[in-house]
C-alpha positions in Angstrom: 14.8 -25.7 18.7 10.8 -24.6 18.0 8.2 -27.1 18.7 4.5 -27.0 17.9 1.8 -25.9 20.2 0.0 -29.5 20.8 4.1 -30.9 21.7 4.1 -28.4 23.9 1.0 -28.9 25.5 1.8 -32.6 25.9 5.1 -31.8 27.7 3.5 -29.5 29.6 0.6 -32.0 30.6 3.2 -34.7 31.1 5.1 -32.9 33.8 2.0 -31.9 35.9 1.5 -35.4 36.0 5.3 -36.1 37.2 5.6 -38.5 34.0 8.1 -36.8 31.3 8.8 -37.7 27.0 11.5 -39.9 28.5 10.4 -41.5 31.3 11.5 -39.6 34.3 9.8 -37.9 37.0 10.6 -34.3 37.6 12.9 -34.8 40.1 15.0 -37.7 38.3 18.6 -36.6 36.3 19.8 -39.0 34.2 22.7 -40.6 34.4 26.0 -39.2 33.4 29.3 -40.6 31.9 32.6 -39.3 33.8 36.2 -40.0 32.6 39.5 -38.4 34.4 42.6 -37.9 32.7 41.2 -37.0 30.0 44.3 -35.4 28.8 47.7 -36.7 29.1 50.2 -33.6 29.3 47.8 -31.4 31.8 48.0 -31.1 35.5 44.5 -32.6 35.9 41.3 -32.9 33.3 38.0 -34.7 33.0 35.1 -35.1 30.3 31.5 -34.9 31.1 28.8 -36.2 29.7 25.0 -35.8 30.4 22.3 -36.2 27.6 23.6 -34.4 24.5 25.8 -31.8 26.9 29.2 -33.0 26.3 32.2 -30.7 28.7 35.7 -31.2 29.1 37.9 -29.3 31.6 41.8 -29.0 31.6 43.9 -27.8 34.5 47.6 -26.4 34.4 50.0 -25.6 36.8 52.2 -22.5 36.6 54.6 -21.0 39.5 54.6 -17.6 39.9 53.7 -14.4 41.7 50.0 -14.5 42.9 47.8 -11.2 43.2 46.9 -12.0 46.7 49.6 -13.0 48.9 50.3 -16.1 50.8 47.7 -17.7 48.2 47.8 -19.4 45.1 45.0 -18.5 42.4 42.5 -20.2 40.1 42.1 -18.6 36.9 38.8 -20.0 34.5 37.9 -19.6 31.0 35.2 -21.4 29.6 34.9 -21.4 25.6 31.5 -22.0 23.9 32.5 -22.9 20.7 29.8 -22.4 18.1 29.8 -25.9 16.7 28.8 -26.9 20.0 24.8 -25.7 19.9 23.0 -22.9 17.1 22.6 -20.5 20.7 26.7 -19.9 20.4 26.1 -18.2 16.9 27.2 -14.6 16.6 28.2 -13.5 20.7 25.8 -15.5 22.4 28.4 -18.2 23.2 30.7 -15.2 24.4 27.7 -14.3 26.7 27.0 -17.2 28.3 31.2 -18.0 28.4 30.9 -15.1 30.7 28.3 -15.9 32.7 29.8 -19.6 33.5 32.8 -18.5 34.1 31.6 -16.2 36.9 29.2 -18.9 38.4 32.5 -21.0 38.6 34.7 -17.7 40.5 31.5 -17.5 43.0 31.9 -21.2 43.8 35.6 -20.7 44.4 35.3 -17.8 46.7 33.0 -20.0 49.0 36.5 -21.4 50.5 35.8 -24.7 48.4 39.5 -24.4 47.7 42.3 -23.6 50.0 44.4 -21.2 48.4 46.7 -20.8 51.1 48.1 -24.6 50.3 48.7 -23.5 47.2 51.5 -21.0 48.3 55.0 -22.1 47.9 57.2 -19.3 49.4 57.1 -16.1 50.3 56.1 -14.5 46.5 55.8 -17.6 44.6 52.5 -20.0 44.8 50.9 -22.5 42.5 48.8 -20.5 39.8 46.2 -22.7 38.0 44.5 -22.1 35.3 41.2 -24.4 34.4 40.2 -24.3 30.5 36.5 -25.3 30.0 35.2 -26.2 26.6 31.5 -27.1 25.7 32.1 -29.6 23.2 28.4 -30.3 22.8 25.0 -28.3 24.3 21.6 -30.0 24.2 19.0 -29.1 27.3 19.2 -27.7 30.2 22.3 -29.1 32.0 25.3 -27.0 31.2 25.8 -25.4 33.9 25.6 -28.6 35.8 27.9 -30.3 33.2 30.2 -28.0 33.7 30.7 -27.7 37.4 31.0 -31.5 37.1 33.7 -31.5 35.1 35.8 -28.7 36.7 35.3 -30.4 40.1 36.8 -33.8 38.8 39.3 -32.3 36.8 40.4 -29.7 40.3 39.6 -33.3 42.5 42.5 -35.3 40.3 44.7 -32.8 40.0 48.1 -33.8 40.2 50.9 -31.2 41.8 54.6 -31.9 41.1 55.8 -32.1 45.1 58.4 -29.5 45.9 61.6 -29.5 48.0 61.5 -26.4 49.9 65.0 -24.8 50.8 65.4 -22.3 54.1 68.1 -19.6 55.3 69.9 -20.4 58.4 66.4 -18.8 60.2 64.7 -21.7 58.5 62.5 -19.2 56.6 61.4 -21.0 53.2 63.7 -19.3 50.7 63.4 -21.3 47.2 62.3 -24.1 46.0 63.2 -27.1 43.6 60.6 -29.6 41.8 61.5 -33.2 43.5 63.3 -35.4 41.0 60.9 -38.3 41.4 58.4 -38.1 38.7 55.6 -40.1 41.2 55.5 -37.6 44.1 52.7 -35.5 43.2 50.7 -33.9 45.7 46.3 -32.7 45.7 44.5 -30.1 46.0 42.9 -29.9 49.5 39.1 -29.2 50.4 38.3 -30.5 47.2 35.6 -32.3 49.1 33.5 -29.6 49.7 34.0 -28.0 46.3 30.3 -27.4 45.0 28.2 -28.0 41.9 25.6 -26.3 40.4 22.5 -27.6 39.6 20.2 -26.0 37.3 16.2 -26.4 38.5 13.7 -25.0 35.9 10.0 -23.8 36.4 7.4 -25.4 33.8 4.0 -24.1 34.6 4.9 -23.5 38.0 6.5 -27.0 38.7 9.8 -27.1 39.5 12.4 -29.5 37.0 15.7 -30.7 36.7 17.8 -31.9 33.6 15.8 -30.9 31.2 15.7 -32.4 27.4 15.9 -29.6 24.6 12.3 -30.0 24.1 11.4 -29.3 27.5 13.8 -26.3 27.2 11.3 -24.6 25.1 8.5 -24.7 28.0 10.6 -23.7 30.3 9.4 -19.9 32.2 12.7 -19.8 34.6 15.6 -20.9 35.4 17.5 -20.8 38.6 21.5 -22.4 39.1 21.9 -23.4 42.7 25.6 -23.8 44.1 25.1 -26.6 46.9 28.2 -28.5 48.5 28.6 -31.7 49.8 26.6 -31.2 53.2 23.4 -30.1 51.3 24.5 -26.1 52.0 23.0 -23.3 49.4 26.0 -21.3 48.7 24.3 -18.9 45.8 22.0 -19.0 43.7 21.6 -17.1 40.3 18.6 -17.0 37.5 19.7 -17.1 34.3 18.6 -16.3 30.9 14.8 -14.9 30.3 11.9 -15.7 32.1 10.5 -15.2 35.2 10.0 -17.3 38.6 7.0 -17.0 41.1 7.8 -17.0 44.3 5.5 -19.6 45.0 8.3 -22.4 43.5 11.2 -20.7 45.2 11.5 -22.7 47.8 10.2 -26.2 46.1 13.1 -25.4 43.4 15.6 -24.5 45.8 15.3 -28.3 47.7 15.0 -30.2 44.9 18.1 -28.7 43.5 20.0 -29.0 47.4 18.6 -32.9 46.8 20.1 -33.2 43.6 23.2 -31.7 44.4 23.8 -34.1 47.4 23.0 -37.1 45.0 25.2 -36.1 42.8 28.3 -35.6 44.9 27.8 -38.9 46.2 27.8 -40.6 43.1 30.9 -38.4 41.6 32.9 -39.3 44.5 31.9 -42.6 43.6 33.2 -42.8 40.5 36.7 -40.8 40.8 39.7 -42.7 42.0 
C-alpha cells in the first residue's frame, strides 16, 4: 500500500499526539476474535482474527521415533499463501514463512512446552506437527496473530490417553490407544507458552498493532517473545529499517505490557 506525503504527515502528527486514524492511543491493540476447534478431524486448531490479519493453526498428533530422546517434538510450518496480502507475490511469502516459523522454534525452546510429557516409551513419543496458514495480512500484527493462534490451538489440544503396558521389571514396554473415545489428555506448561508482540518505531515513538496505513510510516520493527509473568524471552527486528536506541527500552515495555494483557484476556476466552 503507498500513501501520499500529507497522509503520511497526518499519521505521523497523529501519533505524536497519542491520537491515531482510528481512535486508539499508541499503546491500545484492538480487540481480537478467537475460535477453537476450528477444525473437526485435527488434534487441536484455532482461528485468529485481528484487524484484517486473519490465521488459523492446526495441530496433529503422530507416534513415532523422536530425534531427541525421552522427548516428544513440535514440528511448524507456516504457509503464506499469496492470496493472503500483494507482499506474498513471487518468494516473499516463502521469506517471511521462514522467518515465523523460526520465531515460533525460539519460543518453543524457552521450555514453554514440556517435551518430556510428551514421551510415551522408551523410542516412541507424541510427534506434533502445527500447520499455520495466513489466510489474510493487513498491518502490522502477524506475527502477533500468529503466536495467538498456535498458543490456543497447542492450549486445546486434545491427546488420545494411552494404556501403557510393562515387562515383569515394570519397565514401559508398548502401548495401546484407550478404547474410550473421551479420555484425552493436554499438553502441559501451556500456561507459560509465550506470544509475540510486534512494537513499531514511528518517528521515534514506539506503537503497537499497527493499521496498513501506519505500516507505511513505520522506521522499525521489533517482535518481543514475553510469557505470562511479563518475562522477555527474545526479541528479533524484522524486515527493513532501523531502531534508535533511544526507544529500545520504551518499545521493549510496552510490548512486555501488551503481552501480559493479552495472555490474560486469551486465557479468558479458551475453555
Amino acid at each position: 500500500m503507498r500513501i501520499s506525503k500529507s497522509e503520511s504527515l497526518y499519521i505521523v502528527d497523529g501519533i505524536k499526539s497519542n491520537v491515531r486514524q482510528d481512535g486508539r492511543t499508541c499503546d491500545a491493540y484492538r480487540e481480537f476474535q478467537l475460535k477453537v476447534d476450528a477444525v473437526s478431524n485435527a488434534n487441536g486448531s484455532a482461528k485468529v482474527e485481528i484487524g484484517n490479519t486473519v490465521v488459523l493453526a492446526v495441530v496433529k498428533a503422530n507416534t513415532g521415533e523422536p530425534d531427541v530422546p525421552g522427548h516428544g517434538e513440535i514440528d511448524y510450518f507456516v504457509d503464506c499463501t499469496p492470496g493472503a496480502s500483494v507482499e506474498f507475490l513471487d518468494r516473499g511469502g516463502e521469506a517471511l514463512a521462514s522467518e515465523i516459523s523460526g520465531a515460533l522454534k525460539r519460543m518453543s525452546v524457552h521450555g514453554a512446552i514440556d517435551t518430556k510429557s510428551l514421551s510415551i516409551i522408551p523410542g516412541t513419543s507424541w510427534l506434533l506437527r502445527v500447520d499455520v496458514l495466513v489466510l489474510q495480512s493487513g498491518g502490522g500484527n502477524l506475527y502477533d496473530c500468529v503466536a495467538m493462534a498456535v498458543k490456543a490451538a497447542l492450549r486445546t489440544t486434545k491427546l488420545p490417553k494411552l494404556d501403557i503396558k510393562c515387562d515383569e521389571n515394570g519397565d514401559p514396554v508398548d502401548f495401546e490407544v484407550s478404547p474410550d473415545p473421551f479420555a484425552v489428555q493436554h499438553l502441559t506448561g501451556m500456561s507459560h507458552f509465550p506470544l509475540l508482540v510486534t512494537v513499531c518505531e514511528v518517528n521515534s515513538t514506539p506503537i503497537i498493532d499497527t493499521t496498513e496505513q501506519e505500516e507505511c510510516c513505520v522506521g522499525g520493527r521489533l517482535v518481543v517473545a514475553v510469557d505470562d509473568q511479563g518475562t522477555v524471552c527474545g526479541m528479533t527486528q524484522v524486515r527493513k529499517g532501523g531502531i534508535s536506541t533511544s526507544t529500545l527500552l520504551d518499545m521493549t515495555r510496552l510490548a512486555q505490557k501488551t503481552g501480559a494483557n493479552l495472555l490474560k484476556q486469551m486465557e479468558s476466552n479458551l475453555p
